[in-house]
N, CA, C and O atoms as a GROMACS GRO file, in nm:
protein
  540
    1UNK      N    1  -1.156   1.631   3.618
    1UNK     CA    2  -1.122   1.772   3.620
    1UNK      C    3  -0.972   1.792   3.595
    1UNK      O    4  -0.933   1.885   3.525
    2UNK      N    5  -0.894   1.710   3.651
    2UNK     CA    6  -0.719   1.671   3.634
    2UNK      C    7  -0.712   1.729   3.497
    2UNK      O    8  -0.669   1.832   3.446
    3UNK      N    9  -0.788   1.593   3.447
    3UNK     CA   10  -0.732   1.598   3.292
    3UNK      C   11  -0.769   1.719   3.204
    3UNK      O   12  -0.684   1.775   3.135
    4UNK      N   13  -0.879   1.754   3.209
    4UNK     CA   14  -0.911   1.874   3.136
    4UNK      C   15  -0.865   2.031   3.122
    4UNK      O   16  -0.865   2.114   3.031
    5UNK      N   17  -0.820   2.026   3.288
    5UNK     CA   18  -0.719   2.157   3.344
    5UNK      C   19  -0.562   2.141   3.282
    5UNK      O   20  -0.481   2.231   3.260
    6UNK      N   21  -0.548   2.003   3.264
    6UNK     CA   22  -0.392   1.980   3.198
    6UNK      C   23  -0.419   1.985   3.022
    6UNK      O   24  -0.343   2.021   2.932
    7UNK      N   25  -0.531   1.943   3.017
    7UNK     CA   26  -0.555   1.950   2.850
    7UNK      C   27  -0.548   2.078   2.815
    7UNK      O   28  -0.501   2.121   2.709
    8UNK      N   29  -0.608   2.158   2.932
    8UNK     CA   30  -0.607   2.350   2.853
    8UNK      C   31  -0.435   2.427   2.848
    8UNK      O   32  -0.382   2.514   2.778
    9UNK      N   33  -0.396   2.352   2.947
    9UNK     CA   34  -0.271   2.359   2.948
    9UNK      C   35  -0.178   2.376   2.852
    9UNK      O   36  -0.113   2.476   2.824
   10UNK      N   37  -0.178   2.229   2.786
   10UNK     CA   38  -0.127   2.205   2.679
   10UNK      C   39  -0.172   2.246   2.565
   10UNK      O   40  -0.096   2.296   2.482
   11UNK      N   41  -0.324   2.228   2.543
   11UNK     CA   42  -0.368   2.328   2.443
   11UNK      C   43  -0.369   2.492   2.385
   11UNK      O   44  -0.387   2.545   2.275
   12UNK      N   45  -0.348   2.525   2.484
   12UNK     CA   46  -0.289   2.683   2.519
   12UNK      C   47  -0.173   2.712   2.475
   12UNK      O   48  -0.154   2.817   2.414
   13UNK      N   49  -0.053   2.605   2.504
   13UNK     CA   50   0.064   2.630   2.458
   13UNK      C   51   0.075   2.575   2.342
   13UNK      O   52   0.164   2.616   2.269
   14UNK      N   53  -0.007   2.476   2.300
   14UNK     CA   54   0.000   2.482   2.130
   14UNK      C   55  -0.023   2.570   2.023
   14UNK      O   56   0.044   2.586   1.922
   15UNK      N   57  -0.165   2.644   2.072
   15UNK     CA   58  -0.191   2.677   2.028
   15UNK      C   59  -0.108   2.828   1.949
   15UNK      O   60  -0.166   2.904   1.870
   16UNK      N   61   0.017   2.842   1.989
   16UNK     CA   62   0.080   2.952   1.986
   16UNK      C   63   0.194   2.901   1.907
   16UNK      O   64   0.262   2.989   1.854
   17UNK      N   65   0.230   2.777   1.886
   17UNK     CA   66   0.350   2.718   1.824
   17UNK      C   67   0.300   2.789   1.682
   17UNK      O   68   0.184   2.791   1.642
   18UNK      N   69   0.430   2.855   1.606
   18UNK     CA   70   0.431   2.841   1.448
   18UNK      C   71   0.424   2.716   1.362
   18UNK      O   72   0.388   2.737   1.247
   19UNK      N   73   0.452   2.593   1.395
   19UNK     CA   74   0.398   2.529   1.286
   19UNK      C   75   0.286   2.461   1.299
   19UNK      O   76   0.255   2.379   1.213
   20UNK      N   77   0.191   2.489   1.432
   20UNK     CA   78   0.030   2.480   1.422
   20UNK      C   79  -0.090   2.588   1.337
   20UNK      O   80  -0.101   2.709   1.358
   21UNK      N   81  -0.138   2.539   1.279
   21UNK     CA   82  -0.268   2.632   1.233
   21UNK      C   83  -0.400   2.589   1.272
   21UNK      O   84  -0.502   2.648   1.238
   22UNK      N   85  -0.396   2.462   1.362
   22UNK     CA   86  -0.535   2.518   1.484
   22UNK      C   87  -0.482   2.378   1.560
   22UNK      O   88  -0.403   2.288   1.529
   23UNK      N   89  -0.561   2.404   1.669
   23UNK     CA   90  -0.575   2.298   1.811
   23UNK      C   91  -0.743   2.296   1.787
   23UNK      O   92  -0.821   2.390   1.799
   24UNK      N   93  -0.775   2.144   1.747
   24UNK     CA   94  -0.956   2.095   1.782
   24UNK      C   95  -0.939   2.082   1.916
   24UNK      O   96  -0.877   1.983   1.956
   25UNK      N   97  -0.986   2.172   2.005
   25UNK     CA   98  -1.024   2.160   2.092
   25UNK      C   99  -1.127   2.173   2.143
   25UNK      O  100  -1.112   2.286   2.191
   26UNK      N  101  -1.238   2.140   2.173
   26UNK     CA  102  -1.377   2.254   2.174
   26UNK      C  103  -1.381   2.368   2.298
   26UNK      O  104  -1.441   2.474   2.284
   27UNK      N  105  -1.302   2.327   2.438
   27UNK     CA  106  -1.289   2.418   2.502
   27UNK      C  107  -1.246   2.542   2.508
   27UNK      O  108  -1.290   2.629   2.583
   28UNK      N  109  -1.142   2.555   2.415
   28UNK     CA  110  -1.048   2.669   2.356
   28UNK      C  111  -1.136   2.780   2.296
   28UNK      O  112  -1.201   2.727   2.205
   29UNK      N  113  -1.163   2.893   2.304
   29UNK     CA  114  -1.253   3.000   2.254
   29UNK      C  115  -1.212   2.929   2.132
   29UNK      O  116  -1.270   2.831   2.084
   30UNK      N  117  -1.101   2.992   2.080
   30UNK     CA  118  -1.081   3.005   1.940
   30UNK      C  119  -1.130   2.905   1.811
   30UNK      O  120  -1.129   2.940   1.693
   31UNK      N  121  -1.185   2.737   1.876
   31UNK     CA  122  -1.178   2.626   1.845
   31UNK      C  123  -1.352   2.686   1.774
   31UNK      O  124  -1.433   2.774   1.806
   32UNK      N  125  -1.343   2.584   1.670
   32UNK     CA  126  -1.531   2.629   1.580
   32UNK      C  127  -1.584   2.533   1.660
   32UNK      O  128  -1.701   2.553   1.695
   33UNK      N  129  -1.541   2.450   1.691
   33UNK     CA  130  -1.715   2.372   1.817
   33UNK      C  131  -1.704   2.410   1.980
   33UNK      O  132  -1.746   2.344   2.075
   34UNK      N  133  -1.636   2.536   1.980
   34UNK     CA  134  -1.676   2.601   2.122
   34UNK      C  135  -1.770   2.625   2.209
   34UNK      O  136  -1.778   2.603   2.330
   35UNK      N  137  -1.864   2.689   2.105
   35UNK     CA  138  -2.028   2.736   2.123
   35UNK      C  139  -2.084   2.592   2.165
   35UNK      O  140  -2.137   2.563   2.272
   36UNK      N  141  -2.060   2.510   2.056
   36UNK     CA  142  -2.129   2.408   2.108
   36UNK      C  143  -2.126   2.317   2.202
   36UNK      O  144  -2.214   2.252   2.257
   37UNK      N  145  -1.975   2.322   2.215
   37UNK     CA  146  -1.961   2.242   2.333
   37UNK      C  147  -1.952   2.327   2.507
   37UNK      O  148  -1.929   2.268   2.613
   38UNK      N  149  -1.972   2.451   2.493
   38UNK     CA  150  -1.992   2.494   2.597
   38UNK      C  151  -2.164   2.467   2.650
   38UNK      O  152  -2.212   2.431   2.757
   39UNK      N  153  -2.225   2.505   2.515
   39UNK     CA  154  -2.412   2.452   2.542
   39UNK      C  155  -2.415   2.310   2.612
   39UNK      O  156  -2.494   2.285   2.702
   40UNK      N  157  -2.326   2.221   2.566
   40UNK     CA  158  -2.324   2.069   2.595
   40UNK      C  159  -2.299   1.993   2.680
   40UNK      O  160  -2.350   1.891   2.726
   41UNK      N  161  -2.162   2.088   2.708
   41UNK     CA  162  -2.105   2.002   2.818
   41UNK      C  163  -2.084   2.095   2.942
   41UNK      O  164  -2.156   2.195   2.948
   42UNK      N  165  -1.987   2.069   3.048
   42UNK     CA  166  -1.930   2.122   3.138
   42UNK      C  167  -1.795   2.168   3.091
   42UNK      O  168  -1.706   2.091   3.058
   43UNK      N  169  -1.786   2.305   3.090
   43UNK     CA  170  -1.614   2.317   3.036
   43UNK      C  171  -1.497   2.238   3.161
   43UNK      O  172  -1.398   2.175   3.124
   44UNK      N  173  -1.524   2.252   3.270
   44UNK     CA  174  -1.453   2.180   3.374
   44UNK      C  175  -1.463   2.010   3.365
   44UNK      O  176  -1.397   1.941   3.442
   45UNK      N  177  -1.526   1.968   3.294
   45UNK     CA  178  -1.541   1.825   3.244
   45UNK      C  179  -1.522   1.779   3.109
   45UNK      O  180  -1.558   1.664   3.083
   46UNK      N  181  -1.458   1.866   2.996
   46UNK     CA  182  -1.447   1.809   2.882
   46UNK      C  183  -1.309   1.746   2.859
   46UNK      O  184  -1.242   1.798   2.769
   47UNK      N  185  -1.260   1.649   2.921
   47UNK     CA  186  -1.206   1.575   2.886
   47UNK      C  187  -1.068   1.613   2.853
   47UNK      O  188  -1.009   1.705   2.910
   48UNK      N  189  -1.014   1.531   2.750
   48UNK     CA  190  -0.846   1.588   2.710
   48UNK      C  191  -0.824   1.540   2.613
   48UNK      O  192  -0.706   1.565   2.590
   49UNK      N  193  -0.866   1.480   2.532
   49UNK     CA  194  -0.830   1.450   2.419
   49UNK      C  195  -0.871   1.522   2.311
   49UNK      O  196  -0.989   1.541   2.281
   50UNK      N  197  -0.734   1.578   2.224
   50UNK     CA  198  -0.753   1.676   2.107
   50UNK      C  199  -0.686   1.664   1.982
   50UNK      O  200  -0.608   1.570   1.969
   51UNK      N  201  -0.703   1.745   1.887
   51UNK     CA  202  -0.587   1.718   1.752
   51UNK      C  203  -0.543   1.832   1.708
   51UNK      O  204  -0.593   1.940   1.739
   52UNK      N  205  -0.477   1.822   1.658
   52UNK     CA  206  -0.353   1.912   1.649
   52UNK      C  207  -0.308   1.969   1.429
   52UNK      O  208  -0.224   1.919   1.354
   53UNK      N  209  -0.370   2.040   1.413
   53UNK     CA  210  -0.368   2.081   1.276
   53UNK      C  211  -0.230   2.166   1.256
   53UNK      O  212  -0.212   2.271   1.317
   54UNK      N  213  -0.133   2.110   1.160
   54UNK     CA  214  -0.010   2.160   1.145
   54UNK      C  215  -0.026   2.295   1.016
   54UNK      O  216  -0.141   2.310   0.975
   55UNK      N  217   0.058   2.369   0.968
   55UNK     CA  218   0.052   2.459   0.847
   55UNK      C  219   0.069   2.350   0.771
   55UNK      O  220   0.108   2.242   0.816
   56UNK      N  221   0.036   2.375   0.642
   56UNK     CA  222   0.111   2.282   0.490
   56UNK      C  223   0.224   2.254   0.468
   56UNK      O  224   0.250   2.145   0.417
   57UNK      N  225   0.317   2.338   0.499
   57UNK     CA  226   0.468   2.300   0.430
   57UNK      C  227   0.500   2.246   0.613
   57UNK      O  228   0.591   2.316   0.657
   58UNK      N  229   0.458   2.160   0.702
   58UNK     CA  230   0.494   2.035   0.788
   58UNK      C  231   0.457   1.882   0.728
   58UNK      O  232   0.341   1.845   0.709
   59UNK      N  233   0.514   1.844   0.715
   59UNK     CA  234   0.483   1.737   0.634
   59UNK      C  235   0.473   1.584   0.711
   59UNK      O  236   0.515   1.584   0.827
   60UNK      N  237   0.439   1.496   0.674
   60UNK     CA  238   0.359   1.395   0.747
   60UNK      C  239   0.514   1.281   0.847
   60UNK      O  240   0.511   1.248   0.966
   61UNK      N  241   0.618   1.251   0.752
   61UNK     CA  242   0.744   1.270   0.775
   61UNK      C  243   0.812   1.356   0.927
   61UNK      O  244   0.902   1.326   1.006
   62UNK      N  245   0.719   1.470   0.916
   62UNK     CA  246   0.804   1.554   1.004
   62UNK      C  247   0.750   1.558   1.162
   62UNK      O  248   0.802   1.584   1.270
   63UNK      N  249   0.594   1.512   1.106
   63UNK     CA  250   0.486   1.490   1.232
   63UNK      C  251   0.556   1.353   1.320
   63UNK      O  252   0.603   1.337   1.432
   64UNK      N  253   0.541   1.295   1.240
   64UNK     CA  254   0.651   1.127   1.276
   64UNK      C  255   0.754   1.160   1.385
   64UNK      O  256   0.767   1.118   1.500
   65UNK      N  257   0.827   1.251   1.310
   65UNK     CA  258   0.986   1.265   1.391
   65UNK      C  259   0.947   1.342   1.524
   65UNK      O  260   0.996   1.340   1.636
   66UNK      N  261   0.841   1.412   1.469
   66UNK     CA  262   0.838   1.527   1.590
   66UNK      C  263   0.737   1.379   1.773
   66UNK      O  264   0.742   1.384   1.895
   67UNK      N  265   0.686   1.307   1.699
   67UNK     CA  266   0.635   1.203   1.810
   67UNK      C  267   0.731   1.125   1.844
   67UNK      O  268   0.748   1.105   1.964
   68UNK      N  269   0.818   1.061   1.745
   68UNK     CA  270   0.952   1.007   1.829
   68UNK      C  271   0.996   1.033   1.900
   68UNK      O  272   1.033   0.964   1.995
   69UNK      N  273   1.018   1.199   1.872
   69UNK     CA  274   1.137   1.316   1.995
   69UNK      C  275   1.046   1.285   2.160
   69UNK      O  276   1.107   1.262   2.265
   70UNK      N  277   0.912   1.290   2.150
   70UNK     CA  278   0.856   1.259   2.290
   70UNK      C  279   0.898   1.176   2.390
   70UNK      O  280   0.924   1.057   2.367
   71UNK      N  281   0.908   1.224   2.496
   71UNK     CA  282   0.956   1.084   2.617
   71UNK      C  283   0.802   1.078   2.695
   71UNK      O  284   0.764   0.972   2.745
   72UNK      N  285   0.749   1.156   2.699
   72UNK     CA  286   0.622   1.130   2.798
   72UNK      C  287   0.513   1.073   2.752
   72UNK      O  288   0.432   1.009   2.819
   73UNK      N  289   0.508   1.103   2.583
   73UNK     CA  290   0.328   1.088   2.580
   73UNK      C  291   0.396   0.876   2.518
   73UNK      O  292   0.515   0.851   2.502
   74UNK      N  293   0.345   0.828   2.510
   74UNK     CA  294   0.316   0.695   2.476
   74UNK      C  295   0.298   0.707   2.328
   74UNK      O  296   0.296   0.820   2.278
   75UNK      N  297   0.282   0.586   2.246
   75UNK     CA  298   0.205   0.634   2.108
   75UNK      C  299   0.103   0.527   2.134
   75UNK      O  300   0.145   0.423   2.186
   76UNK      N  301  -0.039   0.539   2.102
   76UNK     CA  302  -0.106   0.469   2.076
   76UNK      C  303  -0.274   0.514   2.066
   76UNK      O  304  -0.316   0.626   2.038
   77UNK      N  305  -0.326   0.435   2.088
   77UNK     CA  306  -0.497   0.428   2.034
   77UNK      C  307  -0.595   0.493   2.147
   77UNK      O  308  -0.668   0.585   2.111
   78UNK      N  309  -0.599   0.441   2.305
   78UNK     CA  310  -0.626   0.387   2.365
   78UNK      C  311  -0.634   0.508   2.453
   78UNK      O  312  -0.548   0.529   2.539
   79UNK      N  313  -0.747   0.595   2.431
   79UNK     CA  314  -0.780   0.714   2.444
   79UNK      C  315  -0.847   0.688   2.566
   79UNK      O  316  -0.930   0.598   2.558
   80UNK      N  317  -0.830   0.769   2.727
   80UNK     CA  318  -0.934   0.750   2.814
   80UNK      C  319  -0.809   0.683   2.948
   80UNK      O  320  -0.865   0.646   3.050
   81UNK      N  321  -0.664   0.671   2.946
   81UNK     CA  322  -0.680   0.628   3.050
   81UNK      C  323  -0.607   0.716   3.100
   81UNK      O  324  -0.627   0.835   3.077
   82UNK      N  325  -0.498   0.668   3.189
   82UNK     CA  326  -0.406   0.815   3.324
   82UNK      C  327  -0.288   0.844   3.215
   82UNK      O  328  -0.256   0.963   3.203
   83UNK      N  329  -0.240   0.778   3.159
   83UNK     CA  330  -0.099   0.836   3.073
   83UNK      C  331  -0.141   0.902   2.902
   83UNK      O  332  -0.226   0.876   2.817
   84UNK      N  333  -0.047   0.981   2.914
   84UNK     CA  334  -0.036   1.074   2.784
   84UNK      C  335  -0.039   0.983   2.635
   84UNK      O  336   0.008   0.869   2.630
   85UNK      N  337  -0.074   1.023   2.566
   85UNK     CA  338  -0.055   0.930   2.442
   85UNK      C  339  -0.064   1.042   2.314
   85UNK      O  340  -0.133   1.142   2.292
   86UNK      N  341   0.006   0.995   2.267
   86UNK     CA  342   0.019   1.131   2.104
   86UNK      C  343   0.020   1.026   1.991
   86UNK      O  344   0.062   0.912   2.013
   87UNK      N  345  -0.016   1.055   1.900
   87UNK     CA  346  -0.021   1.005   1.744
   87UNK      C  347  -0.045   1.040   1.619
   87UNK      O  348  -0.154   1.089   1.589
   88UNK      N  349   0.041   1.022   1.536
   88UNK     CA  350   0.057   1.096   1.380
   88UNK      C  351  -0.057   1.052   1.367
   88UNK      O  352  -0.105   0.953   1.421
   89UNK      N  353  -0.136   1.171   1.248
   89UNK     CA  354  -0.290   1.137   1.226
   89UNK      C  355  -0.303   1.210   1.046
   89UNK      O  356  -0.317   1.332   1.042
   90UNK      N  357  -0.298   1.140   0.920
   90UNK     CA  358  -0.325   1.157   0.804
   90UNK      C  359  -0.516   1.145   0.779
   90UNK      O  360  -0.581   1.043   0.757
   91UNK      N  361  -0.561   1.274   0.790
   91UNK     CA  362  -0.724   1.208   0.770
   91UNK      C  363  -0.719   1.224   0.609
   91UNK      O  364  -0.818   1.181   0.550
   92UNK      N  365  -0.636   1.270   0.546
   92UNK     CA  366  -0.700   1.322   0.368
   92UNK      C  367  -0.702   1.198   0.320
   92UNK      O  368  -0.746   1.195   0.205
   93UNK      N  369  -0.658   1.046   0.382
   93UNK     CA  370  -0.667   0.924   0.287
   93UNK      C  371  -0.809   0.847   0.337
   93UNK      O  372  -0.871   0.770   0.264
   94UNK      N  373  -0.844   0.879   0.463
   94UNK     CA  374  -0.980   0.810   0.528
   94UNK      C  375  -1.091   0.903   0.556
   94UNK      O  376  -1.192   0.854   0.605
   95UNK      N  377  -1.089   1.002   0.537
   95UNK     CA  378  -1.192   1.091   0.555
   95UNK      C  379  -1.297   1.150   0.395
   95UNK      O  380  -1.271   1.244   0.320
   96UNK      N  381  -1.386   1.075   0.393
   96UNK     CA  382  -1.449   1.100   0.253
   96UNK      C  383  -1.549   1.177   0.215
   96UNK      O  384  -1.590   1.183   0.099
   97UNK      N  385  -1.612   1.268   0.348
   97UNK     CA  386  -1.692   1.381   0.394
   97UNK      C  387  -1.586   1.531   0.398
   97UNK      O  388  -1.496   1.557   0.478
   98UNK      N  389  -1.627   1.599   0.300
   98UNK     CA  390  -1.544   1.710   0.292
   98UNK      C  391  -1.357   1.645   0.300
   98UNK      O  392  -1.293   1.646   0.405
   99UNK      N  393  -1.323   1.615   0.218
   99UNK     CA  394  -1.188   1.543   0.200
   99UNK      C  395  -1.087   1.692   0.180
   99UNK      O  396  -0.994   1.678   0.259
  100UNK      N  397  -1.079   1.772   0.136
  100UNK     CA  398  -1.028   1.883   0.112
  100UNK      C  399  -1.053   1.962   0.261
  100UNK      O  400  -0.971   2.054   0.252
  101UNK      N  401  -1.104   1.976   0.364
  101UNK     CA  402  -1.072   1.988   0.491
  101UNK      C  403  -0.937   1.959   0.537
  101UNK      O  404  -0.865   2.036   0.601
  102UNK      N  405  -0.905   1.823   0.494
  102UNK     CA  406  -0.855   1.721   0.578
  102UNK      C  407  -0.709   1.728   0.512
  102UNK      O  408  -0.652   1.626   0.550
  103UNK      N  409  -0.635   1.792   0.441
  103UNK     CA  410  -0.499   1.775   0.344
  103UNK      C  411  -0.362   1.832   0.429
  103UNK      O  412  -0.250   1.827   0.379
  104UNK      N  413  -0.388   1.882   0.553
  104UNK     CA  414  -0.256   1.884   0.607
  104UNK      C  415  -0.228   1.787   0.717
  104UNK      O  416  -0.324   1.720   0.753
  105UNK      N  417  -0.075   1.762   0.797
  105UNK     CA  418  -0.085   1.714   0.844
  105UNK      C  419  -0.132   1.718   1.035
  105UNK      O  420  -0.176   1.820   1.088
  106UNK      N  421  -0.116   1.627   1.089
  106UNK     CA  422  -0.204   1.650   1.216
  106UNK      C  423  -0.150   1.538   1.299
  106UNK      O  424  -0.115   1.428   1.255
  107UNK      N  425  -0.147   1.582   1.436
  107UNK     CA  426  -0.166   1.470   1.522
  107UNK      C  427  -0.262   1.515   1.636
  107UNK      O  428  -0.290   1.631   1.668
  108UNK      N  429  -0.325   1.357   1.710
  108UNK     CA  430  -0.385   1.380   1.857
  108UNK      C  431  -0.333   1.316   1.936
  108UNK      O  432  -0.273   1.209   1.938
  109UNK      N  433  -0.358   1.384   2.001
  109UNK     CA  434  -0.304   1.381   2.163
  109UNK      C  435  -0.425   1.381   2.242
  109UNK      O  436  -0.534   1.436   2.224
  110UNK      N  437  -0.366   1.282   2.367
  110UNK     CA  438  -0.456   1.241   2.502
  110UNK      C  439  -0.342   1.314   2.617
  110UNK      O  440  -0.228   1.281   2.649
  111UNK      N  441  -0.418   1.412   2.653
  111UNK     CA  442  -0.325   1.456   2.782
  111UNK      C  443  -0.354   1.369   2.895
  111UNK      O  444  -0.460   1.310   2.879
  112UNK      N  445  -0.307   1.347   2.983
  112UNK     CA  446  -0.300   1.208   3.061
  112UNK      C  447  -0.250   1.299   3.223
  112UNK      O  448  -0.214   1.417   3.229
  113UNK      N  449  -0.260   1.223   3.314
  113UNK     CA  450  -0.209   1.297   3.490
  113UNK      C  451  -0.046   1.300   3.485
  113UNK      O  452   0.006   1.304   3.596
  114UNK      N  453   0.009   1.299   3.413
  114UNK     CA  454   0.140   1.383   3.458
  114UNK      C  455   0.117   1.507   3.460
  114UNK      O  456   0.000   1.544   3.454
  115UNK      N  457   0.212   1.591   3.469
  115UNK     CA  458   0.264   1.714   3.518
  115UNK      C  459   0.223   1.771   3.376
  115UNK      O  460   0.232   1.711   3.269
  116UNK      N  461   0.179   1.898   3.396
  116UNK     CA  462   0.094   1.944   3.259
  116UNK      C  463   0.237   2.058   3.204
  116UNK      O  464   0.261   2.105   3.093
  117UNK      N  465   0.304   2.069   3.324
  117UNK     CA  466   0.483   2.155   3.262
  117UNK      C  467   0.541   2.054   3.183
  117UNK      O  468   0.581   2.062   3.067
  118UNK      N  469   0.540   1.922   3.290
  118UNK     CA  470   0.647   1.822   3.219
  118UNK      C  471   0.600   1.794   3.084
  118UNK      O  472   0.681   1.816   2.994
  119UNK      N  473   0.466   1.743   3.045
  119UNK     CA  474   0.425   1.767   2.888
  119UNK      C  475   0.446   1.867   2.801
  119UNK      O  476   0.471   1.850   2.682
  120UNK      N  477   0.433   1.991   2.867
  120UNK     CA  478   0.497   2.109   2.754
  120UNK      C  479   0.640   2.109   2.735
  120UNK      O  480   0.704   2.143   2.635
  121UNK      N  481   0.676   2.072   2.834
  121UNK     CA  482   0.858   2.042   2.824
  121UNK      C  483   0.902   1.977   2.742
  121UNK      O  484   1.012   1.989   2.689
  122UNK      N  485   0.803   1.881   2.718
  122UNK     CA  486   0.871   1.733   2.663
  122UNK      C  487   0.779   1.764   2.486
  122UNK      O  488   0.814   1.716   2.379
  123UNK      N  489   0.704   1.823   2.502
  123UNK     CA  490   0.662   1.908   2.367
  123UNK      C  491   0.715   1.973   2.295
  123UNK      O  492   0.710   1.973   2.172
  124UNK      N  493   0.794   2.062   2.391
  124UNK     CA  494   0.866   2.170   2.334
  124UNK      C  495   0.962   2.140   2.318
  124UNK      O  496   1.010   2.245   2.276
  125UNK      N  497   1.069   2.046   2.319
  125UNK     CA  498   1.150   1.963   2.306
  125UNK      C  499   1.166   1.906   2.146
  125UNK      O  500   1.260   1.910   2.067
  126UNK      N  501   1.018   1.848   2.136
  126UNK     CA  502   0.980   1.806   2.038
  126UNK      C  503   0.995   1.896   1.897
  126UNK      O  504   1.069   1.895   1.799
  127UNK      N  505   0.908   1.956   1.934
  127UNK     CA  506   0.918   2.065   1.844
  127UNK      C  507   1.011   2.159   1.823
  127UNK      O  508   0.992   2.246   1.738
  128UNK      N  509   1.134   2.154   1.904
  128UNK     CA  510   1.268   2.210   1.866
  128UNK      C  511   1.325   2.152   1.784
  128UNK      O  512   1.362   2.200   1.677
  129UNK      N  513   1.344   2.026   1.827
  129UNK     CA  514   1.398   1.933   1.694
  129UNK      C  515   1.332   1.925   1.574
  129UNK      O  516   1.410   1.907   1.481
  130UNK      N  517   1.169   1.936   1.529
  130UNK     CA  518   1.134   1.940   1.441
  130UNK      C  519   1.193   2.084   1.381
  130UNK      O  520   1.231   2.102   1.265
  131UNK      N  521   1.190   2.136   1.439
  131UNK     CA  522   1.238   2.297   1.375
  131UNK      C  523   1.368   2.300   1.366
  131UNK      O  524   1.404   2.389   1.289
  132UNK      N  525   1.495   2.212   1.434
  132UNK     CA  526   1.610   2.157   1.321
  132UNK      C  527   1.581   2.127   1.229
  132UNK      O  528   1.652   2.172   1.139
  133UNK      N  529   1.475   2.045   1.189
  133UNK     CA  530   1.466   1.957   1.085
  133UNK      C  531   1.430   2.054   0.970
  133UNK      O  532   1.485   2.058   0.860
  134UNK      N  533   1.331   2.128   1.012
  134UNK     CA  534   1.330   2.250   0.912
  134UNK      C  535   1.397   2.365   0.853
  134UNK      O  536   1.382   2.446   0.761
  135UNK      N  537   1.478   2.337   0.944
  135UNK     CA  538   1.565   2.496   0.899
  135UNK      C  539   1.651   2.461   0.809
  135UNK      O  540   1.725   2.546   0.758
   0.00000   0.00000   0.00000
């Protein structure tokens, strides 16, 4: 329940950043497998792990820098345990089912039991500097 209350957390406040154009989340109304995953699951039990769809002109480069800037989340694979983990995610070179879906860039994230402020902190952080990088 931790994790999923900290996942809406963070998903919530992504979902409002300008250089996102969606959060996969399925819990999130706004998310297209909502419906279904409300039929499916427990919304108080779905978990925390999500991805993160940037606009077009963020570029794969910029996703990079913006996971460096992180101090909290970890980078890695290894989805499922207590700490945060974020990772640049290119699907338009491995995804061969609807490939034109898949052409911007993206990362996912595992929200993990820290402090669901201290992750937006350390997010928003992130994404300040990426938005040096842009301006």
């Amino acid at each position: 329940a931790q994790h999923t209350s900290s996942a809406m957390h963070v998903a919530q406040w992504l979902e409002v950043q300008p250089e996102v154009a969606k959060v996969l989340y399925p819990p999130l109304p706004r998310c297209a497998g909502h419906a279904s995953s409300k039929r499916a699951f427990h919304t108080e039990y779905a978990g925390s792990l999500m991805g993160v769809e940037f606009h077009p002109h963020i570029t794969m480069q910029q996703v990079e820098a913006l996971v460096d800037c992180t101090k909290l989340f970890g980078i890695g694979y290894s989805w499922g345990g207590y700490e945060s983990l974020i990772l640049p995610v290119s699907l338009k070179k491995s995804r061969t089912i609807n490939p034109h879906q898949w052409q911007n860039s993206m990362m996912r994230l595992y929200v993990g039991l820290e402090s669901p402020q201290d992750l937006v902190l350390d997010l928003d952080n992130a994404f300040n500097a990426l938005r040096l990088c842009t301006a």
